[in-house]
C-alpha atoms as an extended CHARMM CRD file, in Angstrom:
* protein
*
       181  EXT
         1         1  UNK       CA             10.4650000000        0.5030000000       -9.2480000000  PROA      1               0.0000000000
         2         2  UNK       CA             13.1940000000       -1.1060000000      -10.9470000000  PROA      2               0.0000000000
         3         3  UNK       CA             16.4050000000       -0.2500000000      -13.5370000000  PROA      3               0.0000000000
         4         4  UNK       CA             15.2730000000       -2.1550000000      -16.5260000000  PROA      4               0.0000000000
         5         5  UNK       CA             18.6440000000       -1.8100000000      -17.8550000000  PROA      5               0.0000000000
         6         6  UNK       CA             20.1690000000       -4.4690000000      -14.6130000000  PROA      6               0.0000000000
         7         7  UNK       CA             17.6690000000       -7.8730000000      -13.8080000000  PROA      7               0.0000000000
         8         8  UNK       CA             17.4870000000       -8.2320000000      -10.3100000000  PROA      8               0.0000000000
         9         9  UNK       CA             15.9980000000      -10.5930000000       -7.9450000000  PROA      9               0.0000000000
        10        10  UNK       CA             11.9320000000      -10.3740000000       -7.7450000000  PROA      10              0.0000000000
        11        11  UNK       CA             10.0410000000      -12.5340000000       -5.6070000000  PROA      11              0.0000000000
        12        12  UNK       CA              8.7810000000      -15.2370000000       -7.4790000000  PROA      12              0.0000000000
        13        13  UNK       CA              4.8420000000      -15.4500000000       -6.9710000000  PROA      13              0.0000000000
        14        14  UNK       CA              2.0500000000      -14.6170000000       -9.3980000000  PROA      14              0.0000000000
        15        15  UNK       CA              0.4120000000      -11.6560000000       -8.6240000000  PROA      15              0.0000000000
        16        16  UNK       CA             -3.1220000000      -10.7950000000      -10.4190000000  PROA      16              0.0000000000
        17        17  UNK       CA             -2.4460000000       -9.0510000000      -13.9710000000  PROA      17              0.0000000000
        18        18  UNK       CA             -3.8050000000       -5.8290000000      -14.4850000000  PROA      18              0.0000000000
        19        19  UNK       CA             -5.1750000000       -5.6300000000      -18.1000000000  PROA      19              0.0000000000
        20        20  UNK       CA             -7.0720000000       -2.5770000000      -17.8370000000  PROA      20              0.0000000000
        21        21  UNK       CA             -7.2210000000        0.9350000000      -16.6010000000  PROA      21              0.0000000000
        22        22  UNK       CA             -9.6990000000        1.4610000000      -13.8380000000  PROA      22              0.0000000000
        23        23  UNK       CA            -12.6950000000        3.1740000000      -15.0010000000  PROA      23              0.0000000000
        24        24  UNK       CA            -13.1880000000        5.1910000000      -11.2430000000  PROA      24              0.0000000000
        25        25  UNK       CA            -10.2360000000        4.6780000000       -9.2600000000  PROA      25              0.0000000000
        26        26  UNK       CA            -10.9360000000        5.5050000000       -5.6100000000  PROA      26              0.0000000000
        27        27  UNK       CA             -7.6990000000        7.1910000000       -5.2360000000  PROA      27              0.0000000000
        28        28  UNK       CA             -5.2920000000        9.7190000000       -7.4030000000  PROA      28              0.0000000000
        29        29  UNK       CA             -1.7570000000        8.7730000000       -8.3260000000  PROA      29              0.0000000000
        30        30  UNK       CA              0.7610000000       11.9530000000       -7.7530000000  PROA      30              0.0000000000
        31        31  UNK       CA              4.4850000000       12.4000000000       -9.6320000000  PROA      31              0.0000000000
        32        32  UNK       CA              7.7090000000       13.9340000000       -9.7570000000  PROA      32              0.0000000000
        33        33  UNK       CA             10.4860000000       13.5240000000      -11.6900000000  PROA      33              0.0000000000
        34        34  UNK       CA             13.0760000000       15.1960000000       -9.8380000000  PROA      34              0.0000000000
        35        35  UNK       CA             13.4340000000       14.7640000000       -6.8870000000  PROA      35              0.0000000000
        36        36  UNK       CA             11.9270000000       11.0980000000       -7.6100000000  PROA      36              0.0000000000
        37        37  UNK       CA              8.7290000000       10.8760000000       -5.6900000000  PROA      37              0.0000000000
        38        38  UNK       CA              4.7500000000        9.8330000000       -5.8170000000  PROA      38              0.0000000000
        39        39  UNK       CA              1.7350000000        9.9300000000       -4.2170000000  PROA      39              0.0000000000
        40        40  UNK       CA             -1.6010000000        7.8030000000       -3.8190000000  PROA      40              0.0000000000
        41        41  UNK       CA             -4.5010000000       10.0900000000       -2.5460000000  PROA      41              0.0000000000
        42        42  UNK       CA             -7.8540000000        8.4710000000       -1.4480000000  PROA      42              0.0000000000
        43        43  UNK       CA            -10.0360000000       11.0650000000       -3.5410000000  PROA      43              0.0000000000
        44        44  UNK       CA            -13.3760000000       10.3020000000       -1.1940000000  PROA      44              0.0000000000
        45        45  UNK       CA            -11.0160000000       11.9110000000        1.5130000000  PROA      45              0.0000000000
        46        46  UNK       CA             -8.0210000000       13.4390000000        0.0890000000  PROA      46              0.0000000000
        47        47  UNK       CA             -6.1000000000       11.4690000000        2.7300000000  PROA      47              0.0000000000
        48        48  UNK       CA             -2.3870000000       10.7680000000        1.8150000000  PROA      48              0.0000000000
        49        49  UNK       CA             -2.0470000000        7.2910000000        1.8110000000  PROA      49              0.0000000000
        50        50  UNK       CA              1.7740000000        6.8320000000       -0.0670000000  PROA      50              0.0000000000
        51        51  UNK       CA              3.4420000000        9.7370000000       -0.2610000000  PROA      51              0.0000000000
        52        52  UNK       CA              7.3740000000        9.1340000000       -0.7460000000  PROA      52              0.0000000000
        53        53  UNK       CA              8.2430000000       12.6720000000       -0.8470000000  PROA      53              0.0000000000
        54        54  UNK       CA              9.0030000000       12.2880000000        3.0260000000  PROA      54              0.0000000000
        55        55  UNK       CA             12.5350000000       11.2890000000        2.5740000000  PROA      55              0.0000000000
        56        56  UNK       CA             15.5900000000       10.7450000000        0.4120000000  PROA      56              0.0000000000
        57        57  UNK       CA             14.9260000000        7.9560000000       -2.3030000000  PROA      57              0.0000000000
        58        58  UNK       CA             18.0590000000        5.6580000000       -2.8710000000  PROA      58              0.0000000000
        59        59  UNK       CA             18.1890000000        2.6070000000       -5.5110000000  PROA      59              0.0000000000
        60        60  UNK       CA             21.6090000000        1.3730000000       -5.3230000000  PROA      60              0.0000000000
        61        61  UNK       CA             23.2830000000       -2.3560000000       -6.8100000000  PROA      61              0.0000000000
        62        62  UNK       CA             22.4960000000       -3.3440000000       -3.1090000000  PROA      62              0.0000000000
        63        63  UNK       CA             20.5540000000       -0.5250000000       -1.0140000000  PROA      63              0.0000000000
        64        64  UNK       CA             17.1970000000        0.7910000000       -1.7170000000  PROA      64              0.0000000000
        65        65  UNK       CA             15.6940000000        3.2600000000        0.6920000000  PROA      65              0.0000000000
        66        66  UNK       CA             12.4080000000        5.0860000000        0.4100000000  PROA      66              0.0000000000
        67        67  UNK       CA             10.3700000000        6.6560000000        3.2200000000  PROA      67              0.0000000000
        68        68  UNK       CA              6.1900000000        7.5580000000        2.9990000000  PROA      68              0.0000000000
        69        69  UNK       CA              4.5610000000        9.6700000000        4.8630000000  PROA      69              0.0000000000
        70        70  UNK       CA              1.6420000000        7.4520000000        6.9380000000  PROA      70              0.0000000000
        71        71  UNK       CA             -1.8640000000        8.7160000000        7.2770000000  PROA      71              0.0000000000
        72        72  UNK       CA             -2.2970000000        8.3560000000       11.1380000000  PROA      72              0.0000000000
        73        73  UNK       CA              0.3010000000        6.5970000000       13.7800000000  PROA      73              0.0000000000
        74        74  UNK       CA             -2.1500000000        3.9570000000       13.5100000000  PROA      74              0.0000000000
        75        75  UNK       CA              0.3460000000        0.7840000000       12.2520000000  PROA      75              0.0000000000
        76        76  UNK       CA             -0.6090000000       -2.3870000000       12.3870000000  PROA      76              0.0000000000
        77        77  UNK       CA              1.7190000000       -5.3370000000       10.8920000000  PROA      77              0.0000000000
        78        78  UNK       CA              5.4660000000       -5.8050000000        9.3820000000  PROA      78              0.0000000000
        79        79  UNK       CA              5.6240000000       -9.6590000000       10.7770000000  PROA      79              0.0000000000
        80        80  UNK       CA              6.7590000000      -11.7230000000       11.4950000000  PROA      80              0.0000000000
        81        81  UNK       CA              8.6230000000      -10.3670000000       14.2550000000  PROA      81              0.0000000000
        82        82  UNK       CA              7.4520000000      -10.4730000000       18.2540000000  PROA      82              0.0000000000
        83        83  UNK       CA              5.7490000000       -7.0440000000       19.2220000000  PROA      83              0.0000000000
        84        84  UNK       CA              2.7370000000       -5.3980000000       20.2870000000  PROA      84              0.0000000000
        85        85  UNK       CA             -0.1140000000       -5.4010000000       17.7240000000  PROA      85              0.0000000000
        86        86  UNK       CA             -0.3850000000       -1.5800000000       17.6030000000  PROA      86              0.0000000000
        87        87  UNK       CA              3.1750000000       -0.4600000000       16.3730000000  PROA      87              0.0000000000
        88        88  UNK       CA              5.0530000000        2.2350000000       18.2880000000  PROA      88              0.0000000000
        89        89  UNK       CA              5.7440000000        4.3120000000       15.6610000000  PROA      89              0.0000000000
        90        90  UNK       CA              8.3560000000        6.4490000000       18.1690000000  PROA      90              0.0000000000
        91        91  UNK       CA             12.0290000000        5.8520000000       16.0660000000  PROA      91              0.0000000000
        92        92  UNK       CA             11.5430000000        1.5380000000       16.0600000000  PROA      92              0.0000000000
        93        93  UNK       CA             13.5260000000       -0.5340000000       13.8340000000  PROA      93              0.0000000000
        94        94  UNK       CA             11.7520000000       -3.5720000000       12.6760000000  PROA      94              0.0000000000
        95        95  UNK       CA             14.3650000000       -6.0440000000       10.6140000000  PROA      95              0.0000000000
        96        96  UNK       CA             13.4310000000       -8.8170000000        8.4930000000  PROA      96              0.0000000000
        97        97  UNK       CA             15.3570000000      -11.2130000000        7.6270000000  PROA      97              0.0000000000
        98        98  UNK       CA             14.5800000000      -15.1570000000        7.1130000000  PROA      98              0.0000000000
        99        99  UNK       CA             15.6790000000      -17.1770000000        9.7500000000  PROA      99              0.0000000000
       100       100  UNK       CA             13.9460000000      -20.0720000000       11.1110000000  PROA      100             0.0000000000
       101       101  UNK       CA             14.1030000000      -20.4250000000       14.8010000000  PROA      101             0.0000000000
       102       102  UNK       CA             12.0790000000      -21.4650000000       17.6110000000  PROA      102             0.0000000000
       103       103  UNK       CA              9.5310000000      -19.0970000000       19.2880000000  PROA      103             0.0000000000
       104       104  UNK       CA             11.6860000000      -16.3330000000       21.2340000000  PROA      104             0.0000000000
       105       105  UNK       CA             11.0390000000      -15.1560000000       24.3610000000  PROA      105             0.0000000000
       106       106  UNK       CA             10.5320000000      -11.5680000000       24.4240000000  PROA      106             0.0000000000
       107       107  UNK       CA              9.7390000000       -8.4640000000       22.0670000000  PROA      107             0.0000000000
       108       108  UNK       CA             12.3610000000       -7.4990000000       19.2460000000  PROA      108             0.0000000000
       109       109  UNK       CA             13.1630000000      -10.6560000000       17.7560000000  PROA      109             0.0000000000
       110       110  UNK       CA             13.3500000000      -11.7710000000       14.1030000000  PROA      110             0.0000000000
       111       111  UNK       CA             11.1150000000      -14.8910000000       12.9540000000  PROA      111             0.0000000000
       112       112  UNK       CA             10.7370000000      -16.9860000000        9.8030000000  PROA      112             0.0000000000
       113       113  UNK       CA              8.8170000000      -15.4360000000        6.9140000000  PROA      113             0.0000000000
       114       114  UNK       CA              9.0850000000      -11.4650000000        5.3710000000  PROA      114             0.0000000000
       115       115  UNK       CA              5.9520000000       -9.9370000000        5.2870000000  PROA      115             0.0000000000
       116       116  UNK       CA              6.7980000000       -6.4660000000        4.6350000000  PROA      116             0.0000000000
       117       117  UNK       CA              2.8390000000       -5.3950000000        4.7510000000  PROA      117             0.0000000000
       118       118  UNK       CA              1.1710000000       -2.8340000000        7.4590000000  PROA      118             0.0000000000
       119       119  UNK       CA             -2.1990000000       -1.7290000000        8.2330000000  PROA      119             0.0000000000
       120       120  UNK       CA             -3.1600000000        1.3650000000        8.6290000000  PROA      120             0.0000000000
       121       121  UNK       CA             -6.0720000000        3.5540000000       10.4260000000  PROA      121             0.0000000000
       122       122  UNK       CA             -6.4790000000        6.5610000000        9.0400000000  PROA      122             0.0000000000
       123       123  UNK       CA             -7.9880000000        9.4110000000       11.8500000000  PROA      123             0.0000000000
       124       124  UNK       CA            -10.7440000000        9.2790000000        9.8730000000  PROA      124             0.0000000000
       125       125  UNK       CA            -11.5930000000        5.4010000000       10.6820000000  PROA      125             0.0000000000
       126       126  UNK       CA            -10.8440000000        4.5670000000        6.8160000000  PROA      126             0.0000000000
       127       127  UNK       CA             -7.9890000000        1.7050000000        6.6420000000  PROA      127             0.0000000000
       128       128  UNK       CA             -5.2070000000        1.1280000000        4.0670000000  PROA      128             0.0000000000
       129       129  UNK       CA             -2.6850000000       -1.0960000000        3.7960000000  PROA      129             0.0000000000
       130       130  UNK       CA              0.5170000000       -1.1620000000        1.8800000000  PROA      130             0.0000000000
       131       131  UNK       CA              2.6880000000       -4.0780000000        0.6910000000  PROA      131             0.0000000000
       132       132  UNK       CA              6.6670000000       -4.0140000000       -0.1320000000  PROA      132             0.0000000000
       133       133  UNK       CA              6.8360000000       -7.3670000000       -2.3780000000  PROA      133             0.0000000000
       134       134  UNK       CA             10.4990000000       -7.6730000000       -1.7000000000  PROA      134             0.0000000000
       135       135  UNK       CA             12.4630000000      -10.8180000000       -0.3080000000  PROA      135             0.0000000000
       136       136  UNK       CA             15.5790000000       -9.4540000000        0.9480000000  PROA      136             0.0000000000
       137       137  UNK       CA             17.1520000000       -8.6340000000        4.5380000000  PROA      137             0.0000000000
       138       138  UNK       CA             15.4380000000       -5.7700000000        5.5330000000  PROA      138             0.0000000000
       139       139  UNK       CA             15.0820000000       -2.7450000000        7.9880000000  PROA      139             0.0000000000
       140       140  UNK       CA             12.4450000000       -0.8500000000        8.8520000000  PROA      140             0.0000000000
       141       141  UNK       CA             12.0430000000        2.4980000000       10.2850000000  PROA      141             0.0000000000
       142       142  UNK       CA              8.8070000000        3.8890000000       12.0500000000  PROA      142             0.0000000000
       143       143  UNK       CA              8.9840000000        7.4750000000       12.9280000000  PROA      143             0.0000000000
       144       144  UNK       CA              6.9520000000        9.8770000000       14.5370000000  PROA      144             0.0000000000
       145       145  UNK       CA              5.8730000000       11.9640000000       12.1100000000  PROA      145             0.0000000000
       146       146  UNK       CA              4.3750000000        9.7120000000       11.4350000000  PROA      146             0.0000000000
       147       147  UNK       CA              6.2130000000        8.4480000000        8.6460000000  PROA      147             0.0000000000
       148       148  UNK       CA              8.1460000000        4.9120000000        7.5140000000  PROA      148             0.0000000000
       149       149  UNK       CA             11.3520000000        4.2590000000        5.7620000000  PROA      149             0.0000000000
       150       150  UNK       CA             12.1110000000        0.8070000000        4.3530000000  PROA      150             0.0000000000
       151       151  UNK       CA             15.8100000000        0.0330000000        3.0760000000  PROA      151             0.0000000000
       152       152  UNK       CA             16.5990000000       -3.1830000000        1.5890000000  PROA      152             0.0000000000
       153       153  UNK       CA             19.9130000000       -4.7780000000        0.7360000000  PROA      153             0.0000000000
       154       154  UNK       CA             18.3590000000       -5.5470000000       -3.4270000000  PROA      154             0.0000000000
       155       155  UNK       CA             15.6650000000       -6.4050000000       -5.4000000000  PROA      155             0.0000000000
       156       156  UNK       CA             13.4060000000       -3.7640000000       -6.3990000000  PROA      156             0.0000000000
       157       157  UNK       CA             10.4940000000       -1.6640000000       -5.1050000000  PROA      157             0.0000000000
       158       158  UNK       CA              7.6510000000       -3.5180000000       -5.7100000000  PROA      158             0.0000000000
       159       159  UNK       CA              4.6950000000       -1.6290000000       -4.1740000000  PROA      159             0.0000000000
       160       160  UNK       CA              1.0870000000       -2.7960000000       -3.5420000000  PROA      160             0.0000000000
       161       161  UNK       CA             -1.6460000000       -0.0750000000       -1.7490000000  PROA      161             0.0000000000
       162       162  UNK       CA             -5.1000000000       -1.2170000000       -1.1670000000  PROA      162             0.0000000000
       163       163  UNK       CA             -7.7630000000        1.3370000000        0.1560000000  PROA      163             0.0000000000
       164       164  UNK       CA            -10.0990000000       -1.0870000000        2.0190000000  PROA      164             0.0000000000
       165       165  UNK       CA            -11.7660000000        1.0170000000        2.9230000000  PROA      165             0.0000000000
       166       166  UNK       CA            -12.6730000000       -0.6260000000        5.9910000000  PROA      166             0.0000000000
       167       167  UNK       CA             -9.5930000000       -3.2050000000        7.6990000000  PROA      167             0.0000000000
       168       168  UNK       CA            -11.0730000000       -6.5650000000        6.4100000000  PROA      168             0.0000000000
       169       169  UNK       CA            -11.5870000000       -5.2840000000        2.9410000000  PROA      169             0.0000000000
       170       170  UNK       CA             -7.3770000000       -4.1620000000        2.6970000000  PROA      170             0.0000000000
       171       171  UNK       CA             -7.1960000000       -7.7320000000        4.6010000000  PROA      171             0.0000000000
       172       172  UNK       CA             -8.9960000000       -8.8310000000        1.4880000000  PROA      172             0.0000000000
       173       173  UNK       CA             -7.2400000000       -6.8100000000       -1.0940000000  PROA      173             0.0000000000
       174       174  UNK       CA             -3.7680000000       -7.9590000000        0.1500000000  PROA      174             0.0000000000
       175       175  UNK       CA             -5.0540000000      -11.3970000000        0.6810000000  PROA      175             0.0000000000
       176       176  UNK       CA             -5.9030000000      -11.4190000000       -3.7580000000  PROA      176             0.0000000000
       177       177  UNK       CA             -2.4580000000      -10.1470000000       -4.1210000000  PROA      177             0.0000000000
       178       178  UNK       CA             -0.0450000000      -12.4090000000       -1.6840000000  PROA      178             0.0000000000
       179       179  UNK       CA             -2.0380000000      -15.3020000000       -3.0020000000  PROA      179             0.0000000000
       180       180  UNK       CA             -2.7360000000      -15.4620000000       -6.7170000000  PROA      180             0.0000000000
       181       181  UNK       CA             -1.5650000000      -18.2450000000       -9.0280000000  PROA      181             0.0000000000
């Protein structure tokens, strides 16, 4: 998501070209114009997997905010920062910001890279995962409902879902994406 009438920062990797509708998508791709929103479905399930209808959509000069819905309080990811493997998803703020520094002692603290990715188990046992290709300082909300909010100080929204289904295949998927030339 991005104002093609302003050029702002975008984090500059390659990521794989897509040069061709899919002919059976495993998922369905929801819209709205007003209020701005949209939704990836898994259509095997008809599990929400993105839906940013949860919360108020912002895209400032320098603050973006938009929330999702997640499919189970099964979160797995948002490094590099020290916690638990399993999120708590109970009102935790994760930022990310680069900043090299030596191992800290203790949960809560920033480290080096963003990797604004997560992992998620559906109730169901199907995984997904969802990336935020987006450089700047960062926070990140996980809330009970469950549900996630990111806000970022620029760039632009720059969303990547894989459906696994299983965790190594969204492992995969991501892994195709983060690391294309």
């Amino acid at each position: 998501i991005y104002d093609p009438a302003n050029k702002r920062y975008e984090v500059p990797i390659s990521t794989p070209q897509v040069t061709q509708k899919a002919s059976s998508p495993a998922y369905m791709l929801g819209y709205t114009k007003f209020p701005f929103g949209f939704s990836v479905t898994r259509k095997s399930t008809g599990t929400a997997i993105f839906n940013s209808s949860a919360g108020g959509f912002v895209f400032e000069d320098q603050f973006l905010q938009m929330s999702t819905v997640l499919s189970s309080s099964n979160v797995y990811g948002l490094g590099e920062h020290v916690a638990p493997l399993k999120l708590d998803i109970n009102w935790q703020l994760v930022s990310l910001f680069s900043r090299d520094r030596g191992t800290p002692e203790g949960e809560g603290h920033n480290l080096y890279g963003v990797h604004p990715f997560y992992l998620n188990v559906e109730d169901d046992g199907n995984t997904n995962g969802v990336l935020l290709l987006n450089s700047n300082a960062m926070d990140i909300i996980l809330q009970p409902t469950p549900a996630i909010t990111y806000r970022s100080i620029g760039g632009i929204l720059d969303f990547y879902v894989f459906l696994g289904p299983k965790p190594d295949d969204v492992i995969q998927q991501y892994t195709e994406v983060s690391t294309a030339d």
